[in-house]
N, C-alpha and C positions, 0 to 999 in steps of 0.2 A: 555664682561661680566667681573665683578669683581671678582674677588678671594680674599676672606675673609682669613687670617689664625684663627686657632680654639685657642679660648681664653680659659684660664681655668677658667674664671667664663664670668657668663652673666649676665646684670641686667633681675630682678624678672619679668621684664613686658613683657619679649621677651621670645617668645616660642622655647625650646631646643630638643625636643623629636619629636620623629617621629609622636607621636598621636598629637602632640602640630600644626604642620605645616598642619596637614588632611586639617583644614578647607583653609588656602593662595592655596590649590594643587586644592579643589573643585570648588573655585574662579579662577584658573586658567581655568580649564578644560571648567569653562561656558563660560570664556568670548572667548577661541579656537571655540566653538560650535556657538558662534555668532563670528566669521570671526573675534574676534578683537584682534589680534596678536598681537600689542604691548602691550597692559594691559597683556595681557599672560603672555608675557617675560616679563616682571617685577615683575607679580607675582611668577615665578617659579624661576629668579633670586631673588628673596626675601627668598625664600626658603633655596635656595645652598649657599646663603649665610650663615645661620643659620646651615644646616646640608648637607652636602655635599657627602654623603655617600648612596643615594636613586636613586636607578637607575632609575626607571620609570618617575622619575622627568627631570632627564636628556633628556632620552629620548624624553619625550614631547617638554624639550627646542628643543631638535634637529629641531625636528618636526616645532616648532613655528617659529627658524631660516631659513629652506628653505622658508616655506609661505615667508617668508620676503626679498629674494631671497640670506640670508646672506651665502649661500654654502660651505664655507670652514669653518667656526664657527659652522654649522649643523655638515657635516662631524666629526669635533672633539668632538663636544657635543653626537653624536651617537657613536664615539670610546669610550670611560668614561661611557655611559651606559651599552655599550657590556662587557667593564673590571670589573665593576663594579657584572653586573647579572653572568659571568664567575667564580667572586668568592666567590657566593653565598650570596651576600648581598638584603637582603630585602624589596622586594616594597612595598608600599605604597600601600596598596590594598583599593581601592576607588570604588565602583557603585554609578552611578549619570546616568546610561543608562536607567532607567527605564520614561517613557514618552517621551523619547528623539525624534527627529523628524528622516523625512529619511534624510534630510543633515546633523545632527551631526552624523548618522548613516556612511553617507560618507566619514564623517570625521574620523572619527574613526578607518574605512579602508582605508585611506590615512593611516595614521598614520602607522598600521601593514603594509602596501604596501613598506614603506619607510623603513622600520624597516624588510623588507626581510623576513618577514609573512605573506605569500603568502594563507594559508588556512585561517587564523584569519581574512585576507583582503576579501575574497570572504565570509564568513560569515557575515561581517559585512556590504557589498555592497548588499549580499541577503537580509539581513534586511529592509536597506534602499528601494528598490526595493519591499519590499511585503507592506512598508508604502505608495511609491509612485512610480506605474512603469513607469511614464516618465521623466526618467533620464537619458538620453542619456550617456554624458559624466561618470555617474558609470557603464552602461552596457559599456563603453570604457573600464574604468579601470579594469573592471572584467575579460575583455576580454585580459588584459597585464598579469594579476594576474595568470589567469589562463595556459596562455603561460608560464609563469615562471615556469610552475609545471609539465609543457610537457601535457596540457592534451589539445590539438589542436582541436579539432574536437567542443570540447562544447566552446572553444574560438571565431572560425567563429560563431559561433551559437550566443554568445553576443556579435560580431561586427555586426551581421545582425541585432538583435534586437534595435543594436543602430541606424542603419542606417534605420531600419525603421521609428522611430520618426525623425532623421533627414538625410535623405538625401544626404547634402551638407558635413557630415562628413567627410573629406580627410583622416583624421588621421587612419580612421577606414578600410575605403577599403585599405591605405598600410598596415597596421596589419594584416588584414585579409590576405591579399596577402603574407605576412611572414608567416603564420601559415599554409597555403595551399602547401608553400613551406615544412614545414616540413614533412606534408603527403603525399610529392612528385605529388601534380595535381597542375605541372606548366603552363598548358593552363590557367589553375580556378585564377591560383593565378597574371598571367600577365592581365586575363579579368581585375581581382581587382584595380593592378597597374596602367592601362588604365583608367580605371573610378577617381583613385586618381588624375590622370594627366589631366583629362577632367577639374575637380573642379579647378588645382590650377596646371596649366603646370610648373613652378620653383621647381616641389619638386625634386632637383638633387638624392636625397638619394635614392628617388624612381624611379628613371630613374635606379641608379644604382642595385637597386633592380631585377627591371624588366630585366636591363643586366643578373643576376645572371640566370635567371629563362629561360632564351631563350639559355646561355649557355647548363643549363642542358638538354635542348630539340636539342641541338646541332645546333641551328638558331646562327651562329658565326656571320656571316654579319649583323644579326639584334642586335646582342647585344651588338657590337660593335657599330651601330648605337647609341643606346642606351646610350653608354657611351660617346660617344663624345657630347649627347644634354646633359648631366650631366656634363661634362667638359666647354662646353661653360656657364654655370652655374656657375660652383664651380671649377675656372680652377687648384688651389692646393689641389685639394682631393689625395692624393697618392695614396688610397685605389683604387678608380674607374680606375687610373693611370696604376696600378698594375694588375686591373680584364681584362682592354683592352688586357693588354702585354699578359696575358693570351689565350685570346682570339684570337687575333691575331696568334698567337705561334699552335692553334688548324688548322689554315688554312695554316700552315707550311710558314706563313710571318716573317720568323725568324728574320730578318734585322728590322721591323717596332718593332715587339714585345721587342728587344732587347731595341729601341728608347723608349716604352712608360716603361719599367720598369728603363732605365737612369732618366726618368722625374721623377717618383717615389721617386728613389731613392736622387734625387737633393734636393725633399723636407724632406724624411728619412732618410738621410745617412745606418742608422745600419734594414733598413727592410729587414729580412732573408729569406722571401720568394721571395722578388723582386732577392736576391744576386741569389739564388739558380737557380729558373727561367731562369734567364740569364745567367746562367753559359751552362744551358740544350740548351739554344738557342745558345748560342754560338757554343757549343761541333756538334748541326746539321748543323753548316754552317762550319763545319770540321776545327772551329779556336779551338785547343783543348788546345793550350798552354795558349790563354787569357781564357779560363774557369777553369784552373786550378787557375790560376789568382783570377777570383771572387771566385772561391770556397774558396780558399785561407783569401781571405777576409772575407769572410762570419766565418769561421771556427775563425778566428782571435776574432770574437764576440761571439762567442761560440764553444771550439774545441770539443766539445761532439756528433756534430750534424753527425747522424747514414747517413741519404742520401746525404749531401754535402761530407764526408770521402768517400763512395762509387761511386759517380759520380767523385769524384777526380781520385780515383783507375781504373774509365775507361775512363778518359781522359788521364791520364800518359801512358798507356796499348796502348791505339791508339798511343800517340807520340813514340812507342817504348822503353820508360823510364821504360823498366822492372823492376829494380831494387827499383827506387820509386813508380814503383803500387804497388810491394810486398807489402813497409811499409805503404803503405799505407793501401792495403788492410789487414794487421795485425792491424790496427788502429782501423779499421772499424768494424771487428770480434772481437775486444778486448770491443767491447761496446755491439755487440749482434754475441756470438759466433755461434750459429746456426744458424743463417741466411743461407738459402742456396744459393739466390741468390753471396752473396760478395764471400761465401766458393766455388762458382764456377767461380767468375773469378780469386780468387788465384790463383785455378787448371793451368787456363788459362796463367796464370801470369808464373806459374812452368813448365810449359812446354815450353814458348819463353824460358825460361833459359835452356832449354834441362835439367830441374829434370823431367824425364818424371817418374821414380818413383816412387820420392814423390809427382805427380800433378795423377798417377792412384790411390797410397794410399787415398789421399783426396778427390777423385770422388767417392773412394770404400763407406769410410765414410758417404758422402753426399747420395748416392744410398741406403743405409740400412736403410733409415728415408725417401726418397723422390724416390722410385726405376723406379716411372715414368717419369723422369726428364728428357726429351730428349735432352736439352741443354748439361745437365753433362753424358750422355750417349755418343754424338757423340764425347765430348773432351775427354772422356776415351779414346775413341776408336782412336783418334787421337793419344794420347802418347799411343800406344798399337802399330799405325803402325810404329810410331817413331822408336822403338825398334823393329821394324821386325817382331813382334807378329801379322802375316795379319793375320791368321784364329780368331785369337783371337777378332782382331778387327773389321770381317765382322760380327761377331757374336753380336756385341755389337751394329752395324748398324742395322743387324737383327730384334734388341729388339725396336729400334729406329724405324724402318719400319713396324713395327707390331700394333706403339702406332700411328705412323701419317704416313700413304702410301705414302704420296707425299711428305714426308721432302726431302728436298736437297739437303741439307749435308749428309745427311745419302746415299741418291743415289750416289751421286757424288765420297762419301769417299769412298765408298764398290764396287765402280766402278774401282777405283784408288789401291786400293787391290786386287781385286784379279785378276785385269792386275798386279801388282807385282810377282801376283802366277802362273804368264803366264795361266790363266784361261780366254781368251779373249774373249769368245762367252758370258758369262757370265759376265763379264764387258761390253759389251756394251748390249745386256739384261738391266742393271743397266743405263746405260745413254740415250735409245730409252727411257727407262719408263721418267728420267728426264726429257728429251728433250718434251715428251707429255704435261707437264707443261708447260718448257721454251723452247720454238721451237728454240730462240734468243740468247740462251746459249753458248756464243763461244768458253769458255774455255771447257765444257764439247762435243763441237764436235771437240776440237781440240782433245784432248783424245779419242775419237770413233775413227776418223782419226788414230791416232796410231796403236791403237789395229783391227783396220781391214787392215793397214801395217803388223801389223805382222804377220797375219795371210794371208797374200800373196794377199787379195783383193785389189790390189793397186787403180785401175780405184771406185772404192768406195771409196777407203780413199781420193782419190784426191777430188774429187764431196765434203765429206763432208768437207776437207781442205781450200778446195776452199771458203765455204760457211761461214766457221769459221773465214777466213781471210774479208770475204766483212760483215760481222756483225760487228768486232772487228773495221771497217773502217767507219761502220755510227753510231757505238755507244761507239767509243773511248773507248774499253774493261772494260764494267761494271759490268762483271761478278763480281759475292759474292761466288763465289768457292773459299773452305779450301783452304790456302796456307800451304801445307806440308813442 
């Protein structure tokens, strides 16, 4: 398009005012209504040349630019409309709607569709539709329009209608199948996807769609199906790349899941949910120094990111790098200082460092906004027994076994107190009720074993020693018992 600069005078024969150009904008508008875009655009670049300052003229060029598939010239000619109507400059107020048929009607809601007028679009497709109700492709678009505005329900409802006059619509049953998706009936919405795939098996989008939807129904092996017939399709989709690693990662394939979010990543470099993903697969296959690694990276393209700073703070926690989970976990709290989950592994963090003080002060904190927290209940009670505070701290197990009977930390730890308190009939009370859980439990029958040592039942504590040592022999001691 040409750019005129504004002369300070015009000859008398060329129209300067905005009533002067009315009639090149109504000539424009007819020959849009008969499909003829490029007489359009010359009429409306006839216009901006003369006055350049008419937004809806713009506008339309935009409009006349994609018909013509000129896309990035639309794009700019729709920014210069928006700047233009944002600073109150005046349109061209033109009806020429009256007699119009139902495809200028269509047209018309193209127009608003494109222009992110999503109510003005479905007004104007209803028109068209009460002129001519076999319009498939507008009961499509009505059916996008309408998605745009969240209102799903009457969306399937003009994907069906479309797909009643035709059938063979592919476009319509994947829409439909997105919209069923938002009202969470992902059977309804993979039948859709099925049927899209019957008409036209290459639609990889829809493959990866129907991944999405079998995900949510928790069919991992099928959705992962799903995405590798999308992959053998479109084999640099990162997106589908990324949903497998997903996917995978749910069936604890942490090694594959790690490989398909690499692939992702090779076509991404900077995708932050692939870095992050992989950092969590990583950290489960106990490689905790390369997840700090991705996190690292990831963090490096944005340091603000709230779950990559806290998944750092318990990957450093695990390598024993107290001292940098702290900052990091002040990193993390410095972005959302309530969180209770990061404010309890500080706790956590302050207590490897023996501040068992300051990690009971910061559990107190966290307990007077979250007092059912059993997580930050039993690490109180942990720095509670640290300092020798056992009644204190079976008391805090107490509250912990009163919210979940079976926790087992809470059994375990108030087991391991109040054998401190030489109260041994009583600890193992606390470790039989355990062991009713975990029969398997080695380290808490090495503990039983003690305490009915000490209590002089020796032919007992051997039996359960005994039993403690051939567990710990066929399952290499995997116990998840507190390490005090």
């Amino acid at each position: 398009m040409v750019s005129v600069s504004n002369k300070e005078t015009q000859p008398a024969d060329i129209p300067t005012s905005t009533e002067d150009v009315r009639p090149l904008f109504e000539q424009g508008l007819q020959k849009m209504s008969v499909d003829d875009y490029p007489a359009a655009l010359l009429l409306f670049e006839q216009i901006l040349d003369i006055k350049s300052d008419i937004p809806n003229v713009w506008e339309k060029t935009s409009l006349v630019l994609q018909k013509l598939g000129r896309y990035d010239e639309a794009i700019a000619t729709n920014t210069k409309a928006m700047e233009l109507y944002q600073t109150g400059a005046k349109a061209l107020a033109v009806d020429i709607s009256q007699g119009w048929t139902a495809l200028q009607w269509a047209t018309a809601g193209d127009s608003s569709f494109f222009h992110q007028r999503y109510d003005e679009a479905i007004a104007a497709y209803n028109t068209a539709l009460r002129l001519q109700a076999d319009l498939p492709d507008v009961l499509y678009n009505k059916g996008v329009a309408l998605v745009n505005l969240g209102h799903y329900a009457q969306a399937i409802a003009a994907y069906d209608a479309a797909l009643k006059l035709q059938p063979d619509l592919h476009k319509a049953f994947n829409n439909k199948g997105l919209a069923l998706v938002k009202l969470e009936a992902y059977e309804q919405a993979i039948a859709a996807y099925d049927a899209a795939l019957s008409l036209k098996p290459d639609l990889h989008q829809t493959l990866n769609n129907k991944g999405l939807a079998l995900v949510k129904l928790k069919r991992y092996e099928a959705a992962i199906a799903a995405y590798d017939a999308a992959l053998s399709l479109k084999p640099d989709k990162y997106s589908t790349l990324y949903n497998k690693g997903l996917a995978l990662a749910k069936l604890n394939c942490y090694q594959d899941a790690i490989a398909a979010y690499d692939a992702a990543l090779s076509l991404k470099p900077n995708l932050q949910d692939a870095l992050y993903h992989k950092g969590i697969s990583l950290a489960a296959l106990g490689r905790h120094q390369d997840a700090t690694l991705v996190y690292d990276d990831s963090l490096a393209i944005n340091p603000g990111l709230y779950d990559e700073l806290y998944c750092k703070s318990e990957a450093l926690y695990e390598l024993g790098r107290y001292q940098d989970a702290l900052a990091a976990c002040d990193a993390t709290l410095a972005l959302h200082p309530n969180e209770h989950k990061a404010r309890c592994l500080k706790g956590q963090v302050l207590h490897k460092l023996g501040r068992y003080q300051a990690a009971i002060a910061l559990y107190d904190t966290l307990l007077a906004t979250h007092p059912d927290n059993p997580t930050a209940l039993c690490s109180k009670g942990h720095s509670l027994f640290k300092l020798g505070r056992f009644n204190q701290a079976i008391a805090v197990y107490d509250t912990v076994l009163n919210l979940e009977p079976s926790n087992r930390d809470a059994l375990y730890s108030k087991g391991v107190a109040l054998a401190n308190l030489g109260r041994y009939e009583s600890a193992i009370t606390a470790y039989d009720t355990l062991l009713t859980h975990q029969p398997n439990d080695s380290k808490t029958l090495h503990r039983k074993s003690t305490a009915l040592q000490a209590l002089d039942r020796h032919s007992e504590a051997k039996a359960v020693q005994n039993a403690s040592v051939s567990i710990n022999l066929a399952f290499k001691n995997e116990s998840s018992a507190p390490d005090f």
